[in-house]
matplotlib code that plots the C-alpha trace (Angstrom):
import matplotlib.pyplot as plt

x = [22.6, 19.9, 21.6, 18.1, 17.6, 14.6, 15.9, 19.1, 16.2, 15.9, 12.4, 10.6, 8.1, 4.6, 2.3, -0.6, -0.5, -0.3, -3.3, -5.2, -4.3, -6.1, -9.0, -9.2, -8.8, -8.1, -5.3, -1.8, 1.3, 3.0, 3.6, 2.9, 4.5, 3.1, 3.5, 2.2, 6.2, 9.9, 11.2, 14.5, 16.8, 15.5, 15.8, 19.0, 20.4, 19.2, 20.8, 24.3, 24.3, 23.3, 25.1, 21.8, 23.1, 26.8, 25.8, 24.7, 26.4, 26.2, 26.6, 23.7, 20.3, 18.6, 20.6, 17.8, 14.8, 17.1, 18.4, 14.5, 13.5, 16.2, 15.5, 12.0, 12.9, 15.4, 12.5, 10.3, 7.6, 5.8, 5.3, 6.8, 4.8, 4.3, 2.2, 2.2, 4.8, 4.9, 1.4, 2.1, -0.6, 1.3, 0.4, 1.5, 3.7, 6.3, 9.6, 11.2, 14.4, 14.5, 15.4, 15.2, 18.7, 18.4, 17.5, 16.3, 18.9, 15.7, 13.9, 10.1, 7.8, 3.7, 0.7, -0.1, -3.3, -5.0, -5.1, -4.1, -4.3, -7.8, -9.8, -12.3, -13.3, -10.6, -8.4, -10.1, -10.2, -6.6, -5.2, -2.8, -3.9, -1.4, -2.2, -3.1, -2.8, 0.6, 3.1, 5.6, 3.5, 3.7, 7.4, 8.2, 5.1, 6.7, 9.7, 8.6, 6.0, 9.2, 12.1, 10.4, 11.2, 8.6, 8.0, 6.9, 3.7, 3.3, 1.0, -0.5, 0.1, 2.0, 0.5, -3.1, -6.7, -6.0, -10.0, -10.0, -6.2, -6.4, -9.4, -8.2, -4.6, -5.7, -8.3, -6.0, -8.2, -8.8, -10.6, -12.3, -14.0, -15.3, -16.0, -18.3, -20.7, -20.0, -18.7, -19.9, -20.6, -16.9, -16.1, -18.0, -16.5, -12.7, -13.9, -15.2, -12.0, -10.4, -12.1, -12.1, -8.1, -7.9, -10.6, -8.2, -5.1, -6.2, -8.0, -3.9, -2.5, -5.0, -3.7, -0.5, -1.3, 1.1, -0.3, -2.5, -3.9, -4.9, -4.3, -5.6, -4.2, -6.0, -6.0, -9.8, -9.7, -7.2, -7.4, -10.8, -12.6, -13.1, -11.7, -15.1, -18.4, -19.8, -22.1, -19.7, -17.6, -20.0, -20.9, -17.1, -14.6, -16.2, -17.8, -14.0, -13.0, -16.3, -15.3, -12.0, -12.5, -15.4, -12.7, -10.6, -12.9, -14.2, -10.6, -10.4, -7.9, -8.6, -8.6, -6.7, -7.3, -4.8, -6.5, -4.9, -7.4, -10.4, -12.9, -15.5, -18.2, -18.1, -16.7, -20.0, -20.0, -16.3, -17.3, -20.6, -20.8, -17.6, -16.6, -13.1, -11.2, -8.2, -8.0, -4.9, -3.2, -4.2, -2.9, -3.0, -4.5, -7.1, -7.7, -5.9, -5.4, -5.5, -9.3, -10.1, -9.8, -12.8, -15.0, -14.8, -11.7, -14.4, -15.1, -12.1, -8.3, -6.1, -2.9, 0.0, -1.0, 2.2, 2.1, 4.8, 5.1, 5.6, 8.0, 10.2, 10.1, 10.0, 13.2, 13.3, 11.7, 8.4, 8.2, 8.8, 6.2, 3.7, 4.4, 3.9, 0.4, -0.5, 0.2, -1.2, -4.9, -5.1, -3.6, -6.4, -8.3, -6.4, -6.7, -3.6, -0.6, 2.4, 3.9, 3.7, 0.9, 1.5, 4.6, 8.5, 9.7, 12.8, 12.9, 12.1, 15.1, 16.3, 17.1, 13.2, 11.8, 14.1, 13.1, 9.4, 10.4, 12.2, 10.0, 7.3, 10.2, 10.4, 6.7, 5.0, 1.2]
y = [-2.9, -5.9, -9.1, -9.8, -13.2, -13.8, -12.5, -14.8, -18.0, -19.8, -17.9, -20.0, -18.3, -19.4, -17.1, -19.4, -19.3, -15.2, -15.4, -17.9, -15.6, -12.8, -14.8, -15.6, -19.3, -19.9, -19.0, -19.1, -21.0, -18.0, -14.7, -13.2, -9.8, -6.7, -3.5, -1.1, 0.0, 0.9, 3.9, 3.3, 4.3, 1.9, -0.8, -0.3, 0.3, -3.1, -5.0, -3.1, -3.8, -7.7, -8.0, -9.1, -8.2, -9.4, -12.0, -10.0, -8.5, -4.6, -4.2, -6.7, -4.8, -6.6, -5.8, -3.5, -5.9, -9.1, -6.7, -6.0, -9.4, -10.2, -7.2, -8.9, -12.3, -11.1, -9.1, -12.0, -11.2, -13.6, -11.6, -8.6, -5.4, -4.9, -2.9, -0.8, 1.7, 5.1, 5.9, 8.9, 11.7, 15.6, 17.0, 20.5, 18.9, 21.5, 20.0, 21.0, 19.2, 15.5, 16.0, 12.4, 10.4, 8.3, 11.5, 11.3, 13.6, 14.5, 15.6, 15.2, 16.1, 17.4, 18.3, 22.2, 21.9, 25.0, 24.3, 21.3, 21.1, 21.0, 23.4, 23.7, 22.2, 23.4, 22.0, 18.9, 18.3, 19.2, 17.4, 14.6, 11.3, 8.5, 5.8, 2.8, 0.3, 1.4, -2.1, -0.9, -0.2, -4.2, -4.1, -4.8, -7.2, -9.5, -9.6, -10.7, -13.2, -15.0, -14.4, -14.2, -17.1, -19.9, -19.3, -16.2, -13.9, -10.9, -8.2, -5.9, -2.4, 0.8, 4.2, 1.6, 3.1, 6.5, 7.6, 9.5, 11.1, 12.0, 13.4, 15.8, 16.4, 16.8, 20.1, 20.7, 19.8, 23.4, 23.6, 20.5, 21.3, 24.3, 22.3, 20.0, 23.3, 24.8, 22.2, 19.0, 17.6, 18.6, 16.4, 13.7, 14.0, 13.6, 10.8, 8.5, 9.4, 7.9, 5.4, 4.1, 4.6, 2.0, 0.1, -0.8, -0.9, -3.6, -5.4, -5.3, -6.5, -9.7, -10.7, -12.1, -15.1, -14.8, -11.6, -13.4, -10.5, -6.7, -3.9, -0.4, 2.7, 5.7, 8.1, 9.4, 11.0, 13.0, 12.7, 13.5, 12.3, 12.1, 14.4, 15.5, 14.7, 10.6, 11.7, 12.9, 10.0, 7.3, 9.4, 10.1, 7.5, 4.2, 3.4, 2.8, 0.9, -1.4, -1.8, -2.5, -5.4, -6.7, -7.3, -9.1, -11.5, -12.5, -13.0, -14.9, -12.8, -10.4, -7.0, -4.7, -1.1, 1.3, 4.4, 7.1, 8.8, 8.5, 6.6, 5.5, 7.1, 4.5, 1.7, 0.1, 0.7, -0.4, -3.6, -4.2, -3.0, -2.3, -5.7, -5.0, -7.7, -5.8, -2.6, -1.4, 1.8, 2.2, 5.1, 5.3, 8.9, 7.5, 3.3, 0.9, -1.9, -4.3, -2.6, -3.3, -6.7, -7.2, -4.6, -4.6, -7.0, -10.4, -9.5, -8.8, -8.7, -5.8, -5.3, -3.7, -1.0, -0.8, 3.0, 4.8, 7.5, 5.1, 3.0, 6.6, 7.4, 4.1, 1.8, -2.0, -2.7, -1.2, -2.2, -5.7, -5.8, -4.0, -6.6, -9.3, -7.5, -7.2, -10.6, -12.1, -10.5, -10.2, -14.1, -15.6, -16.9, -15.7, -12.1, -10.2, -9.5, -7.6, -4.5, -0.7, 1.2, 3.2, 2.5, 2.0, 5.9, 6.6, 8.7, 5.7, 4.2, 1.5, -0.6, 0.3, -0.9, -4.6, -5.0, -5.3, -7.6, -9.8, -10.0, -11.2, -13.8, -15.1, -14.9, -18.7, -18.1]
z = [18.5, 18.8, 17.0, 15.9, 16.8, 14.6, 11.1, 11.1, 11.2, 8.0, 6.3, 4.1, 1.3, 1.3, -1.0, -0.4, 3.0, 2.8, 0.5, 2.8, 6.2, 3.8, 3.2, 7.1, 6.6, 10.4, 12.5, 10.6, 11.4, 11.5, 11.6, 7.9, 7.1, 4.9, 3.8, 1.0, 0.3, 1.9, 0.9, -1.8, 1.5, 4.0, 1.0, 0.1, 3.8, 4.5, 1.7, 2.4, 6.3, 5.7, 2.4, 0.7, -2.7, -2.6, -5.3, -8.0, -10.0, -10.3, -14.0, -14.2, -15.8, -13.6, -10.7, -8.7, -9.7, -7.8, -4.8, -4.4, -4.5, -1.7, 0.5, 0.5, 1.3, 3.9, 5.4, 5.5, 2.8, 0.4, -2.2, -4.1, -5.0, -8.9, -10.9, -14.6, -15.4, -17.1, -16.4, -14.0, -14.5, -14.6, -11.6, -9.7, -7.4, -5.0, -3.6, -0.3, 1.3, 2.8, 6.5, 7.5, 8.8, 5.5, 3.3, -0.7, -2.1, -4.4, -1.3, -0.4, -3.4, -2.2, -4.2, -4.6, -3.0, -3.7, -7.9, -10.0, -13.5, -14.4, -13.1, -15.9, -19.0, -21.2, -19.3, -18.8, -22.8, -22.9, -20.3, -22.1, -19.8, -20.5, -22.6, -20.4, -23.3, -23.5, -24.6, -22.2, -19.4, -18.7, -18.8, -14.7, -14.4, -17.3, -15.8, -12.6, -14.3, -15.9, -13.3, -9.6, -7.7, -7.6, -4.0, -4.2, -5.8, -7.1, -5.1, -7.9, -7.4, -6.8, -8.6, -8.6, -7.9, -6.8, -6.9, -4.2, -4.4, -8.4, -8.3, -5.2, -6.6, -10.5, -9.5, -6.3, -2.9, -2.6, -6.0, -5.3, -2.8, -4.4, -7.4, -5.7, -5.3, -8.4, -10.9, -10.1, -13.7, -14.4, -10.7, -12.2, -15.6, -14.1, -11.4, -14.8, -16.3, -13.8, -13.0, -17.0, -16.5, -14.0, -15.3, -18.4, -15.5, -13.7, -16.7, -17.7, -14.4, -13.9, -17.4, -14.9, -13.5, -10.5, -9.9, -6.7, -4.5, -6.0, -3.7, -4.5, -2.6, -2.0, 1.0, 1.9, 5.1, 7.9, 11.5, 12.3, 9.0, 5.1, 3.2, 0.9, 2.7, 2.9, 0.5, -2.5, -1.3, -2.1, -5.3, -6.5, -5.3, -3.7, -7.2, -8.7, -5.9, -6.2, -9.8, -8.4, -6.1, -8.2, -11.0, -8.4, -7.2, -10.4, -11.1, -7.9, -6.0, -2.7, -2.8, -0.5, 0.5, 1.6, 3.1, 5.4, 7.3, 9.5, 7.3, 9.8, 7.9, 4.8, 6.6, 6.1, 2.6, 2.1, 4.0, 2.4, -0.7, -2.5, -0.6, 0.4, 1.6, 3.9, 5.3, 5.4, 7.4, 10.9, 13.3, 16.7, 17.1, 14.9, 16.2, 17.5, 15.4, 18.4, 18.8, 15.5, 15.6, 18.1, 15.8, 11.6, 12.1, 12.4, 9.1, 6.9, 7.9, 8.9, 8.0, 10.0, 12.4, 14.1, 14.5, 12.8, 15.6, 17.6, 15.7, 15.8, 18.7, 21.2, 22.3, 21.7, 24.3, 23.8, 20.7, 20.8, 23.8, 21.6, 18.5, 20.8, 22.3, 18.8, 17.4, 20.6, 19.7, 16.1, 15.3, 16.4, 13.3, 10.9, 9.0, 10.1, 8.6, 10.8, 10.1, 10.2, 10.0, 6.8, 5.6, 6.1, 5.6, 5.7, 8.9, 11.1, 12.4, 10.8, 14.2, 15.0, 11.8, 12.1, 16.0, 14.6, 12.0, 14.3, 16.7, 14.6, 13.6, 16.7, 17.9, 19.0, 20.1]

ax = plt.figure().add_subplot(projection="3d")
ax.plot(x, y, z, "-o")
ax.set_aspect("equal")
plt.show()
């Protein structure tokens, strides 16, 4: 077991330093960390093995909120991830059993793709959307507002700008892409739902003022490419997220995409007219993050693109020597921030997941 060197040095916060490595300010004085979420396992496995919560005290109500905000301090982040609660749309979900080391005893839930719960009009008029006005839908964001530490800021998001995803999972991808032949006013019709829904979300979330940088999530492609044609892309989805980051920068914060998949068909429309400031997920199978950074990567930043496959499967070694590659080419004028290339699931071994941490601890260009 590694005694990781590089997470037992002092870490410092500096949210305005994460922000101006975003913006691409020039090359940081240090390694900044990121990533769209852990799973609940690999959080709470952390804070037991390095006793990050033996402080607070369990019957406090606020005892998850403060082990959070130590897990990310431990792990070197600036910032903790926040967004509205209670706003989950029904959907058809199916459940099968967790067969990762650090298992969900819920197991994993997926989206029945061949029908979701509109398929027609009726159903669209009946469907009961949450209210996004809801009071309580603020609840964790006001907390943080009032009890985060001063040295840190609050990312909005989590369940934010799902265009591309709700649209697929409320008709069920199958039906979609039937729909887009046969029903497209009723595909236009959902898509303005939801982009109104978010509309109002993030209209809610810039009412925070240490909310500093908005980060949408929304998977658009696989492997190969998008998941509905360029075309119905640009007609359907990127018009929410250009809504999404114009609203940030008028509110003078970046805006982040997360987006599995193969999206080189729009990336000149996510870079030059819905403006996105970050692109987040990278796999290998798909490009190199390292790559990126001499192509689109001059002209907004990339986050993480350590690949997760790789983070499973590889020994220390390799994967501090690939950190260090990575960090050594994407540095350089600011606009990277480390760490996986999706996110920290909780079949990646924790030892794996730390070695990457720590070796962006102890990097020095």
């Amino acid at each position: 077991m590694s005694c990781f060197r590089g997470l037992q040095k002092t870490f410092q916060p500096n949210p305005q330093g994460l922000i101006d490595n975003i913006w691409r300010n020039g090359t940081p004085n240090r390694v900044y960390n990121i990533e769209l979420f852990q799973d609940p396992e690999i959080r709470d496995t952390v804070a037991e093995r390095f006793n990050l919560a033996a402080d607070i005290d369990r019957g406090d109500p606020d005892y998850e909120r403060k082990k959070y905000i130590a897990v990310q301090r431990f792990c070197g982040f600036d910032y903790v991830r926040v967004g509205l609660i209670g706003l989950d749309l029904q959907l058809n979900w199916e459940n099968v059993a967790d067969t990762a080391i650090l298992e969900h005893p819920d197991g994993r839930n997926y989206i029945n793709e061949h029908r979701g719960p509109i398929t027609n009009w009726q159903e669209f008029e009946e469907y009961p959307w949450p209210n996004p006005h809801a009071p309580q839908a603020t609840r964790e964001l006001e907390w943080y507002q009032q009890y985060l530490p001063e040295d840190m800021c609050i990312i909005g998001s989590g369940g934010f700008a799902h265009f591309a995803e709700y649209l697929a999972w409320l008709m069920g991808y199958e039906t979609l892409c039937y729909a887009l032949y046969d029903q497209r006013d009723l595909v236009g019709a959902i898509a303005n739902k939801i982009k109104e829904f978010f509309h109002i979300g993030l209209q809610r979330i810039l009412e925070f003022d240490r909310v500093k940088i908005i980060w949408g999530s929304d998977d658009m492609g696989f492997k190969t490419g998008l998941l509905i044609s360029p075309k119905d892309t640009r007609t359907f989805i990127l018009p929410g997220h250009q809504l999404m980051a114009e609203m940030s920068h008028a509110a003078g914060r970046p805006y982040l995409l997360h987006s599995c998949g193969n999206l080189s068909d729009i990336m000149d429309d996510l870079l030059e007219k819905v403006k996105i400031d970050a692109k987040h997920s990278f796999e290998d199978t798909i490009e190199d993050v390292r790559q990126v950074k001499r192509t689109y990567g001059q002209r907004i930043a990339l986050l993480g693109g350590i690949d997760v496959d790789f983070l499973c499967r590889s020994d220390e070694q390799a994967i501090r020597t690939r950190v260090h590659q990575t960090l050594d080419i994407c540095q350089q004028g600011g606009g990277y921030c480390l760490g996986t290339g999706n996110s920290v699931a909780n079949y990646i071994p924790l030892d794996n997941y730390l070695t990457m941490l720590d070796e962006g601890r102890l990097y020095t260009s």
